[in-house]
C-alpha positions as CSV (number, residue, x, y, z in Angstrom):
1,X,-9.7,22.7,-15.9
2,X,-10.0,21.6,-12.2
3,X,-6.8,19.2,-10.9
4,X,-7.5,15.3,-11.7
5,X,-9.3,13.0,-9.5
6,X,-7.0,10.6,-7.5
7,X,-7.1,7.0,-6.3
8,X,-6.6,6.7,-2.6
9,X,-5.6,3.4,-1.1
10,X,-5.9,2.9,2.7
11,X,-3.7,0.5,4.1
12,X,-4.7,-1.0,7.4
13,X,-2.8,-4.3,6.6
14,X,0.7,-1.9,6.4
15,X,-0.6,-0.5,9.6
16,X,-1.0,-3.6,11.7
17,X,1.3,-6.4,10.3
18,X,4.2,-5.0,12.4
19,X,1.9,-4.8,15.9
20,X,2.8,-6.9,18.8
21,X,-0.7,-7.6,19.9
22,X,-2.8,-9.7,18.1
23,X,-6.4,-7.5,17.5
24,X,-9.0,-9.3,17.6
25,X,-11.0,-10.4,14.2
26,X,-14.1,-9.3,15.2
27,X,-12.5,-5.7,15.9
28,X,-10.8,-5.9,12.5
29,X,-13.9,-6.7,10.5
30,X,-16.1,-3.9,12.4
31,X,-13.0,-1.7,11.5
32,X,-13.2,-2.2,7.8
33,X,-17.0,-2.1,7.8
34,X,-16.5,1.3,9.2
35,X,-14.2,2.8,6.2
36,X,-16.0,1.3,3.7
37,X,-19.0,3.4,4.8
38,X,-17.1,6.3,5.1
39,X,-16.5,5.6,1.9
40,X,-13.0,4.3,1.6
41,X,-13.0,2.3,-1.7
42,X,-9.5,1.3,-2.0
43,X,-8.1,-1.0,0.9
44,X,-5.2,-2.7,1.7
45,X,-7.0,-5.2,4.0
46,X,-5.3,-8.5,4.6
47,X,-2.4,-10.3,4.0
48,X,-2.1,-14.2,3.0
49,X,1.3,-15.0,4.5
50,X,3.1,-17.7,7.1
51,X,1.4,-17.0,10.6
52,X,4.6,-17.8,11.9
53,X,6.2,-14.9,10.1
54,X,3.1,-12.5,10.5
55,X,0.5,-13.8,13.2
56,X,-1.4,-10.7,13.0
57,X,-2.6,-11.7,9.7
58,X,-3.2,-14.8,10.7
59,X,-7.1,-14.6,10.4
60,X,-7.2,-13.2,6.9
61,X,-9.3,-15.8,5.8
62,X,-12.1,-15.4,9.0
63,X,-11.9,-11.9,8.2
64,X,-12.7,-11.5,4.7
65,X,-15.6,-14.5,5.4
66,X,-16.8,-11.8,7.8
67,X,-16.7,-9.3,6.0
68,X,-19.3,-10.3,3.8
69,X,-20.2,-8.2,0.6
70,X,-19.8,-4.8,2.0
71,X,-20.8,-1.9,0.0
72,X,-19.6,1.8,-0.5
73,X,-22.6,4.5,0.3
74,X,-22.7,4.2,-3.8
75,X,-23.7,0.5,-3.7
76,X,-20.4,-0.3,-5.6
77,X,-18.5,-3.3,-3.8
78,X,-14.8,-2.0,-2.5
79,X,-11.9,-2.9,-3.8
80,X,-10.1,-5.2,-1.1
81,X,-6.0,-6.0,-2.2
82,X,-4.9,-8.7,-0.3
83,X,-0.9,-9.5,-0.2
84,X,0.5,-12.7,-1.1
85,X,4.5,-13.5,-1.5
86,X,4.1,-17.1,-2.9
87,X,2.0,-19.5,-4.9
88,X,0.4,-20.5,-1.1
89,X,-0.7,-17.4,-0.4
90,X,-2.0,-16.7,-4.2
91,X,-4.3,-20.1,-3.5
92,X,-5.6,-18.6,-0.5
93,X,-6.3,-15.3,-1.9
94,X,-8.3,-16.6,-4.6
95,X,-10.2,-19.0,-2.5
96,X,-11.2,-15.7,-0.5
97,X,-14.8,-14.0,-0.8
98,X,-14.2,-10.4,-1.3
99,X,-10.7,-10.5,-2.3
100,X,-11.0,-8.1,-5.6
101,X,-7.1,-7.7,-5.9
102,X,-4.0,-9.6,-5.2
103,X,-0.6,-7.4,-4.4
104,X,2.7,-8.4,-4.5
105,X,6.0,-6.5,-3.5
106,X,8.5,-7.6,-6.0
107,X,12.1,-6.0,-4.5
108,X,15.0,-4.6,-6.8
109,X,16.8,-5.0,-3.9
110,X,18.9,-8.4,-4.3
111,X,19.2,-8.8,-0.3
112,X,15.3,-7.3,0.6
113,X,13.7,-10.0,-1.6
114,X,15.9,-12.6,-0.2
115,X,16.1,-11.6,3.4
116,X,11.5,-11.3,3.0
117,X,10.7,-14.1,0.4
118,X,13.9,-16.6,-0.1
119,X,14.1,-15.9,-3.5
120,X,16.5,-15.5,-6.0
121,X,15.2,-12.5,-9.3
122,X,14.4,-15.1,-11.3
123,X,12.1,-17.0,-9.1
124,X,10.0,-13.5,-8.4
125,X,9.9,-12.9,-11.8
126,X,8.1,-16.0,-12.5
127,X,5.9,-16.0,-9.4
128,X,4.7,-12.7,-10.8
129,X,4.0,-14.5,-14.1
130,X,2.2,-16.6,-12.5
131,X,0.3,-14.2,-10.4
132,X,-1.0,-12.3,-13.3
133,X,-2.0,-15.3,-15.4
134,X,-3.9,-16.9,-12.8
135,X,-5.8,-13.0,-11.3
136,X,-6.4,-13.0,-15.0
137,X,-8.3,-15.9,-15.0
138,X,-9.6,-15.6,-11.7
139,X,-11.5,-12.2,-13.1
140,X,-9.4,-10.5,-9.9
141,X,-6.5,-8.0,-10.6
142,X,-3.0,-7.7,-10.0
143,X,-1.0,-4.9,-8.1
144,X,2.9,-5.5,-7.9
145,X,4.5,-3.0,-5.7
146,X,8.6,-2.4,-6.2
147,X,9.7,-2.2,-3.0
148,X,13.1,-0.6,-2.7
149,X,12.3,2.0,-6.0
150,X,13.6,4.7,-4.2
151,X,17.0,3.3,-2.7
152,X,18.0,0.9,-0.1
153,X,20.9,1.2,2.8
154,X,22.8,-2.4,1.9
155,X,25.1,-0.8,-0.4
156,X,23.7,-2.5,-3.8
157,X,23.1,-1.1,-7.5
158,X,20.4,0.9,-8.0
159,X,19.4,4.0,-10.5
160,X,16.8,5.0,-12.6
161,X,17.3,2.6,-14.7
162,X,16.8,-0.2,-12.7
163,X,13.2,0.8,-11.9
164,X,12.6,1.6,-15.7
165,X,13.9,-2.6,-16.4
166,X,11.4,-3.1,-13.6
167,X,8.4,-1.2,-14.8
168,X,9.1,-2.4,-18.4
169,X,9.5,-6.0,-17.6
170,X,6.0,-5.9,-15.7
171,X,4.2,-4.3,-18.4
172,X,5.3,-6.7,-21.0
173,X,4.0,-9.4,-18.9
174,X,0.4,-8.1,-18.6
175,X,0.9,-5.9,-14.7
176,X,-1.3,-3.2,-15.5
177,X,-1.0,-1.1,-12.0
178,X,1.8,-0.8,-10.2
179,X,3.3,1.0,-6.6
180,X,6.4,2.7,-6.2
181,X,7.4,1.5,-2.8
182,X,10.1,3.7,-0.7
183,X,10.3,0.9,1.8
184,X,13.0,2.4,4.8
185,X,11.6,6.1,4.1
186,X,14.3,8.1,3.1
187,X,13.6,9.5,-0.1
188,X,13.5,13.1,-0.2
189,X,10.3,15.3,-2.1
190,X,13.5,15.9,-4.6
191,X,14.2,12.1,-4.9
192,X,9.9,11.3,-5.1
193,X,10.0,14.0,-8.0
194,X,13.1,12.8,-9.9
195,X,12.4,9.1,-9.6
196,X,8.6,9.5,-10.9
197,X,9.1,12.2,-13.4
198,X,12.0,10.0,-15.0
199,X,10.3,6.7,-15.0
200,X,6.2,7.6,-15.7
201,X,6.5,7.9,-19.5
202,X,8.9,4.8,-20.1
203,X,5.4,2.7,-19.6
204,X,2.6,4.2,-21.0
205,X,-0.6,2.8,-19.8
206,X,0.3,1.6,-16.9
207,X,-1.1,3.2,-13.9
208,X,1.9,4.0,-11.5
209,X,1.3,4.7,-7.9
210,X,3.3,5.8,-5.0
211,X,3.6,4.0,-1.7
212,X,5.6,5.9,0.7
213,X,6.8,6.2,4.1
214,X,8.0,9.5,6.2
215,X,8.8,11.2,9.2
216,X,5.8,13.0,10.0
217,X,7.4,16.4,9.5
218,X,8.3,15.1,5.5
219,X,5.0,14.0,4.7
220,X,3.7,16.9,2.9
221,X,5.8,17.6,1.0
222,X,6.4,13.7,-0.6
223,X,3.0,13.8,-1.7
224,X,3.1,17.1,-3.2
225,X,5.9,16.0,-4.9
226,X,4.4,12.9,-6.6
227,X,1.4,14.7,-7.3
228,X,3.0,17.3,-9.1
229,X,5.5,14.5,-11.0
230,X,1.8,13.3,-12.7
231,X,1.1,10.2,-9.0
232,X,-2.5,9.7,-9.0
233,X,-2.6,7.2,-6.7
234,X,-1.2,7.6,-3.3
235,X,-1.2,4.5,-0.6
236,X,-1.4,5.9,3.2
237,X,-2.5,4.5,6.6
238,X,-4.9,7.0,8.8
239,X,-2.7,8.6,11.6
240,X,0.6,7.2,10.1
241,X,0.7,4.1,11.7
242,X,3.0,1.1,10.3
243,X,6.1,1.1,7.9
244,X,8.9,-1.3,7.4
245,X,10.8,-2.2,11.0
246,X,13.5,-1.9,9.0
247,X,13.8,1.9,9.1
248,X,16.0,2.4,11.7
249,X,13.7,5.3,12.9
250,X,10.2,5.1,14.7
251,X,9.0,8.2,13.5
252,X,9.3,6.6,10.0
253,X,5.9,5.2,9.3
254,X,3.4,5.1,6.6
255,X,2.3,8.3,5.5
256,X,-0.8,9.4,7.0
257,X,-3.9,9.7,5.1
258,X,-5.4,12.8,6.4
259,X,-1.8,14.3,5.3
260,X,-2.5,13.0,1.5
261,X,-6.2,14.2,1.6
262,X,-5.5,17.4,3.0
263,X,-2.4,18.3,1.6
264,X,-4.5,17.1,-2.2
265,X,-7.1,19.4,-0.8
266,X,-5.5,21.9,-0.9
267,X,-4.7,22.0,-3.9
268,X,-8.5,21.3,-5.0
269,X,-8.0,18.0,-6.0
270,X,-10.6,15.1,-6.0
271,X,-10.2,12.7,-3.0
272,X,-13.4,11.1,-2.4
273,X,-13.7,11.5,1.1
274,X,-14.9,14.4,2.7
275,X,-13.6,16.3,5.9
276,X,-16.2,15.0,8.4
277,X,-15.5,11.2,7.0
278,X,-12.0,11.9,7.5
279,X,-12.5,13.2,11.1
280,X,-14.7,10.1,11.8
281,X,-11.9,7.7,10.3
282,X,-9.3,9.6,12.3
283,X,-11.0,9.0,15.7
284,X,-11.7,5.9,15.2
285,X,-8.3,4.7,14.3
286,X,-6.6,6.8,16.9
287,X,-9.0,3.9,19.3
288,X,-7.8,0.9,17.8
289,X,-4.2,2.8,18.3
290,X,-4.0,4.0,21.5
291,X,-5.4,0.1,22.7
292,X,-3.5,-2.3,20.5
293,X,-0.5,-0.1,19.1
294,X,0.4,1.8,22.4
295,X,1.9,4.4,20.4
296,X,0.6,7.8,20.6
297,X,0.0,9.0,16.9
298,X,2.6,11.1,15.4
299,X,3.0,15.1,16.3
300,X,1.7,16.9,13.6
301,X,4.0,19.3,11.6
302,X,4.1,22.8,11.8
C-alpha cells in the first residue's frame, strides 16, 4: 500500500505579513495566479486585520476582487483561507469573493492571545463560536489554528493536556480542521512527534494539521516527524520566508515548502505538485524576495 496522500497549504500571507515594504497588489494577485496554476490548491492568501497593525494586508479586499475565480489546471476553484482575529474581520471575510475558508489562531497561551487580540479565554472561545456558526451558514469553512501547541517562552502552563482541552473543546463546537501551530519555533522532531502522537486520537474526525516553523537546518526532520506521528497536512511558505518576529532568531522562519515536498518525496508520498512546478514556484518566489524582503533565502542543509 503506497504512503497516504497529503494536504499541502502554502502560506504567502505568513510570508509577507511581517515585510517592511508594502508589495504592490497587482504583484500580489499575479503571484497567486501563478501558484494556483502550478497547481497549489491550498493557500494561505490574505489576512482581514487592522491596517494599522498589519498594512501589508491592507489590500485584502482589492486582492481577492482581483483575483477573480481562478482555477487549478483541474478546473476545481482553490481553496483561499483568509485570517480573521475578530467579528470585523469575519464580516469582511465573508463579504470577499473567493474567500473559501476563514482561519483563526486561537492561543493557549494566556499572554500571546492577549499581547495579539486583547482578549481574555473566554472571549476567543466565543468568537470561535461565532466563527463557526456563521462559516456554517455562509457555506465557507472554518480552520482554527492553536498557536502556542508546542510551548511558549513566558513561563506559563502548558502540557499535553492543555492542547487535548483545546482540540476537544473545538470539536464539540463544530471546528472540523484544525493547525497545530509551533509559533517561536523551538520544538524539536521529538517534541513534533510526542505532542501529535499523544493528542491525534483524543478527537477523532477531526482533521489535525501541523503549522510549523524552523531553523533551516531542522526542517526536515519536523516534518518527518509529523508525518510519521499520522500529520497529513503540513502548512509551509516556498523558500522559508516569514514566522512569528517573536522568535528571537532570524533563521527561524516558516518551514519551506520545497523542504515538505521533497522531504514527503522521499518517502513516496502524494504531494500534488511536481518537481518542475516546484522549481517554477521556487524562482519565482526567490524574485518577489530578493526585491521586497531583502533577505537572501535560507542556506540549505547539508
Amino acid at each position: 500500500m503506497s504512503p497516504s496522500a497529503v494536504t499541502i497549504v502554502e502560506c504567502p500571507r505568513d510570508a509577507w505579513q511581517g515585510l517592511t515594504e508594502i508589495i504592490p497588489t497587482d504583484t500580489k494577485v499575479e503571484y497567486l495566479k501563478r501558484l494556483v496554476s502550478l497547481g497549489f490548491s491550498h493557500i494561505d492568501a490574505v489576512s482581514f486585520v487592522s491596517p494599522k497593525h498589519v498594512p501589508q494586508m491592507a489590500d485584502s479586499e482589492t486582492v481577492m476582487q482581483e483575483l477573480g475565480q481562478v482555477k487549478l489546471p483541474s478546473g476545481e476553484a482553490p481553496e483561499i483561507i483568509g485570517i480573521v482575529v475578530n467579528e470585523q474581520g469575519l464580516e469582511r471575510a465573508l463579504a470577499a469573493p473567493g474567500v473559501t475558508t476563514i482561519g483563526y489562531p486561537y492561543s493557549i497561551s494566556a499572554y500571546f492571545r492577549r499581547a495579539n487580540a486583547n482578549m481574555s479565554k473566554l472571549e476567543s472561545r466565543n468568537l470561535v463560536g461565532q466563527l463557526q456558526r456563521r462559516t456554517k451558514a455562509a457555506g465557507r469553512k472554518l480552520v482554527v489554528y492553536i498557536s502556542m501547541a508546542f510551548g511558549n517562552p513566558y513561563d506559563e502552563p502548558w502540557g499535553t493536556e492543555i492542547v487535548e482541552d483545546a482540540l476537544v473543546w473545538l470539536k464539540d463546537v463544530g471546528v472540523r480542521t484544525v493547525s497545530l501551530a509551533d509559533t517561536v519555533g523551538t520544538a524539536s522532531p521529538e517534541d513534533v512527534a510526542h505532542l501529535y502522537s499523544t493528542v491525534k486520537d483524543c478527537v477523532a474526525g477531526l482533521e489535525i494539521g501541523v503549522h510549523l516553523h524552523s531553523r533551516p537546518d531542522g526542517a526536515a526532520a519536523k516534518v518527518l516527524a509529523a508525518y510519521e506521528a499520522g500529520c497529513r497536512r503540513f502548512d509551509g511558505a516556498l523558500t522559508g520566508l516569514g514566522g512569528c518576529p517573536f522568535a528571537g532568531d532570524r533563521l527561524v522562519g516558516n518551514i519551506p515548502t520545497e523542504t515538505v515536498l521533497t522531504t514527503l518525496a522521499a518517502r513516496g508520498v502524494s504531494t500534488g505538485i511536481d518537481a518542475k512546478s516546484l522549481a517554477i514556484a521556487c524562482a519565482i518566489t526567490g524574485e518577489l524576495r530578493e526585491k521586497y524582503a531583502h533577505q537572501p533565502e535560507p542556506a540549505k542543509p547539508n
